[in-house]
LUMKE-421996 format. One line per 10 residues: number of its first residue (from 1); their letters; for each residue y negated, x negated, z negated of N, C-alpha, C. Coordinates in Angstrom, 3 decimals. Layout:
! LUMKE-421996
NUM	a	Y X Z Y X Z Y X Z ~ ...
This chain:
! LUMKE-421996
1	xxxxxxxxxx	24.123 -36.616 97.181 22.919 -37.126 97.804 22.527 -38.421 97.101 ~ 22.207 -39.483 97.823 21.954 -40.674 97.383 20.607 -40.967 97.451 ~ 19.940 -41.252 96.486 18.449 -41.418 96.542 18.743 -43.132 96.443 ~ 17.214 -43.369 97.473 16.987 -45.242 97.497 15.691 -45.250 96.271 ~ 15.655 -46.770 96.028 14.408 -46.791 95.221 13.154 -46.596 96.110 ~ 12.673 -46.290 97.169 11.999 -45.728 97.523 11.498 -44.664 97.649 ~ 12.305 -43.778 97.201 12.294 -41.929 96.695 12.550 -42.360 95.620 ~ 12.847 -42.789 94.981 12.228 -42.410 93.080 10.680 -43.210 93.520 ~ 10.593 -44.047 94.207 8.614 -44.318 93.962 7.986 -43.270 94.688 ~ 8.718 -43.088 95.292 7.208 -41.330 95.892 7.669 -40.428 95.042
11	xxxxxxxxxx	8.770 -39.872 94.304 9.087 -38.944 93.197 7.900 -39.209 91.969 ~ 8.182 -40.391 91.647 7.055 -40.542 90.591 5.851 -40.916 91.130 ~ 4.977 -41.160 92.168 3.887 -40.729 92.794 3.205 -39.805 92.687 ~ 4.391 -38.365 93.236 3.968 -37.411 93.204 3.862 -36.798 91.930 ~ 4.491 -37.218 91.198 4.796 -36.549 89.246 3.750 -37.558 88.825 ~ 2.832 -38.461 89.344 1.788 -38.925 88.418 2.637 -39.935 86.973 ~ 3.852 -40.577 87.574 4.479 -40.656 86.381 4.623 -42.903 86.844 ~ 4.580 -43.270 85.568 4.482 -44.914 85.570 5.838 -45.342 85.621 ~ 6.596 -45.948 86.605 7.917 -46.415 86.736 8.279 -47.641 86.231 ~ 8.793 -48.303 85.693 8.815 -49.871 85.724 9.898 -50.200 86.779
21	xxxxxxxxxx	9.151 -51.317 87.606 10.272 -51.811 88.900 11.331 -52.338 88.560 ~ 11.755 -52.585 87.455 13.227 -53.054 86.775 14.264 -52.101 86.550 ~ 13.611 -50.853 86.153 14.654 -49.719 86.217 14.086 -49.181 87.137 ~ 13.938 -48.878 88.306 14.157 -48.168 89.545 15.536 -47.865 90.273 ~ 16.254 -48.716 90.507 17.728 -48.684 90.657 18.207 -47.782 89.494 ~ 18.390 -47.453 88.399 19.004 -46.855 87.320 18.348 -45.624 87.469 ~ 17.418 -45.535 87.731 16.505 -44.092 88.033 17.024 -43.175 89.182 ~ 17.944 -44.094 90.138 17.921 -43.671 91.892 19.253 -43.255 91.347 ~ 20.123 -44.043 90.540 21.415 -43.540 90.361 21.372 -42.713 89.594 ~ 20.378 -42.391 88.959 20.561 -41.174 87.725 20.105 -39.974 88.236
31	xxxxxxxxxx	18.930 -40.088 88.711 18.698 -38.684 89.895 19.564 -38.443 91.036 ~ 20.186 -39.210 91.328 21.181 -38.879 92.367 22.221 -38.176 91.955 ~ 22.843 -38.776 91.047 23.696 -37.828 89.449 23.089 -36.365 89.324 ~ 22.119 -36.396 89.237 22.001 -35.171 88.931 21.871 -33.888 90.335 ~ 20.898 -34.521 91.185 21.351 -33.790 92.616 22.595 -33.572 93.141 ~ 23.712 -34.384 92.810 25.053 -34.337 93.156 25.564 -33.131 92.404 ~ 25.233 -32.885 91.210 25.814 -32.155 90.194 25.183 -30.633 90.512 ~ 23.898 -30.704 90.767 23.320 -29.350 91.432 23.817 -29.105 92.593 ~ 24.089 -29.744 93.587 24.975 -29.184 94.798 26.624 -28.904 94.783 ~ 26.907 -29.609 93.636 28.295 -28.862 93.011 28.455 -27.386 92.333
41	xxxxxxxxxx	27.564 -27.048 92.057 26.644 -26.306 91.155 26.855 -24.964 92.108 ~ 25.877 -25.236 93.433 25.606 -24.325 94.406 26.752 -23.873 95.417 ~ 27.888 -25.109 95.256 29.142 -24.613 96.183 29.955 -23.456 95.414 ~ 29.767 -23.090 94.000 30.799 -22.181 93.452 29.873 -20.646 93.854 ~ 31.167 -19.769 94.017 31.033 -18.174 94.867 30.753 -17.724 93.237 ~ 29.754 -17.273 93.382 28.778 -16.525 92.018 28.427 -14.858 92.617 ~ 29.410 -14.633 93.562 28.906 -13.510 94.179 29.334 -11.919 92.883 ~ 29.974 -12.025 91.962 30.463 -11.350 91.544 30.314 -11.454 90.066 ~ 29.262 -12.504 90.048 28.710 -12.654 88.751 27.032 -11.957 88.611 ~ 27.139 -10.960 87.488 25.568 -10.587 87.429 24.830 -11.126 86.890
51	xxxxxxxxxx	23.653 -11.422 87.051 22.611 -12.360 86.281 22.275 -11.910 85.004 ~ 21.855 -12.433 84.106 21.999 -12.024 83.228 20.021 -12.866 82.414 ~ 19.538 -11.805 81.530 18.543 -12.643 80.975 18.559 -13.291 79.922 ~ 19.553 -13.338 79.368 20.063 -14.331 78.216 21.731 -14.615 78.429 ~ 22.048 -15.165 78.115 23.428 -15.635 77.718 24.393 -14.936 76.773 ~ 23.420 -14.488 75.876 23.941 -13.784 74.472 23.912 -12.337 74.889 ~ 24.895 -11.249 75.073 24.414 -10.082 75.532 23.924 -9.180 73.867 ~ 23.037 -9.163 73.480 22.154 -9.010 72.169 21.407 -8.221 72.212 ~ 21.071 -7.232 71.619 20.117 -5.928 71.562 18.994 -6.987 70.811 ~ 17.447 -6.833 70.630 16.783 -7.725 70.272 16.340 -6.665 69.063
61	xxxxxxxxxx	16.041 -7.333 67.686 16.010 -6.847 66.366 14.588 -6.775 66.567 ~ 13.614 -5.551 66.095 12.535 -5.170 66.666 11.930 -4.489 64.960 ~ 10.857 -4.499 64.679 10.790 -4.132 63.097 9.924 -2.817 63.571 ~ 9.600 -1.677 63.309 9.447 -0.603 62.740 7.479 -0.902 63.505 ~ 7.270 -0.379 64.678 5.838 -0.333 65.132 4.783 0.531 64.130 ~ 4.453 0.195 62.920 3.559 0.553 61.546 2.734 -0.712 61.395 ~ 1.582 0.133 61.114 0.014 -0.714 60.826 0.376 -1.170 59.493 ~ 0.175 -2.642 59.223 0.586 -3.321 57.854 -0.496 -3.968 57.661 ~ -1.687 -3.957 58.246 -3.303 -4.149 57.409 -4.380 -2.914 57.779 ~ -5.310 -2.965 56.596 -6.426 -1.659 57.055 -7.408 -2.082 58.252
71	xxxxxxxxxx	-7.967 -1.208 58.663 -9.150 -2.163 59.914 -10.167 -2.497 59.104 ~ -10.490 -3.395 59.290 -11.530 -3.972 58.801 -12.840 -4.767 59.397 ~ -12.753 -4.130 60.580 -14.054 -3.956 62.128 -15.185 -4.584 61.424 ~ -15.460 -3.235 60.658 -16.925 -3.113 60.212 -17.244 -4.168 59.266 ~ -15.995 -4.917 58.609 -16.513 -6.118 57.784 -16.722 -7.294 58.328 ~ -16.033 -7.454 59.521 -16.141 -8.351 60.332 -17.570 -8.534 61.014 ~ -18.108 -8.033 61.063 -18.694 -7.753 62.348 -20.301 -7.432 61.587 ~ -20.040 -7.486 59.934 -21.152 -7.072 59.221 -21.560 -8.382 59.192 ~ -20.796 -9.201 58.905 -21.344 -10.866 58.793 -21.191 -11.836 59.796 ~ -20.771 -11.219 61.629 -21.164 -12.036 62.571 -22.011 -12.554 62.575
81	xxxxxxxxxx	-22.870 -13.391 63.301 -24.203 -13.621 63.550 -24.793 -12.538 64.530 ~ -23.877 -12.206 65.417 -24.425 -11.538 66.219 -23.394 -10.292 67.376 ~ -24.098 -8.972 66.836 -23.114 -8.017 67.204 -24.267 -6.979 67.837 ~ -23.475 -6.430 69.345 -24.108 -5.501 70.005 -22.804 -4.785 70.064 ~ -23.527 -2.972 70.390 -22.483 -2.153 70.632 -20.961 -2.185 69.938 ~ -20.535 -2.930 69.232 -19.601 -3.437 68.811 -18.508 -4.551 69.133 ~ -19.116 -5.221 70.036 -18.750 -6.304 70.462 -19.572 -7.506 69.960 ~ -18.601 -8.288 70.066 -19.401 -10.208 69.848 -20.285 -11.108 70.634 ~ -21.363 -10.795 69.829 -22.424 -11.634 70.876 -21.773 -13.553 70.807 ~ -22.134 -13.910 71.862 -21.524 -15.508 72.008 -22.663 -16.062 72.773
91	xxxxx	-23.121 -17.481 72.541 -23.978 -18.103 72.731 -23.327 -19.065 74.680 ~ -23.919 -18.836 75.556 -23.402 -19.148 76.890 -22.877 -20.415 76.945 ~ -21.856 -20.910 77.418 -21.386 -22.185 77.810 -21.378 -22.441 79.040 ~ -21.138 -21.702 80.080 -21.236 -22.377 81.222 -22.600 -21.386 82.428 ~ -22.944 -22.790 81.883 -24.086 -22.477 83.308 -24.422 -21.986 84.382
């Protein structure tokens, strides 16, 4: 797919993004590069490939679900400024 410099200026329009008109041409050929490469991408039969959520097939190293500080609620909450029911009073921000 061949992009003109007229689709890279509505591309970056729409992306809110500042082009300089000197590289626009280098932009059209470089995104075009890359759309070419994604529709190469999409012609290979992946029908027999399973997806996978990582790359690495890896059991994930997980440490031991144990409480490693005491609660300490009541100290917190002794020197809020301001505590109801046990929750944090907060001063309103929006109107």
């Amino acid at each position: 797919m061949s992009l003109k410099e007229s689709d890279v200026q509505q591309i970056a329009h729409l992306a809110r993004l500042a082009v300089d008109q000197d590289r626009l041409p280098e932009h059209a050929r470089n995104l075009s590069a890359i759309l070419d490469f994604v529709e190469a991408m999409s012609a290979v039969d992946t029908a027999a490939v399973e997806p996978l959520a990582h790359p690495l097939e890896m059991s994930q190293r997980l440490r031991p679900d144990q409480v490693s500080e005491e609660d300490q609620r009541e100290l917190f909450q002794s020197i809020a400024p301001a505590v109801e029911e046990g929750l944090y009073l907060v001063p309103r921000v929006i109107e």
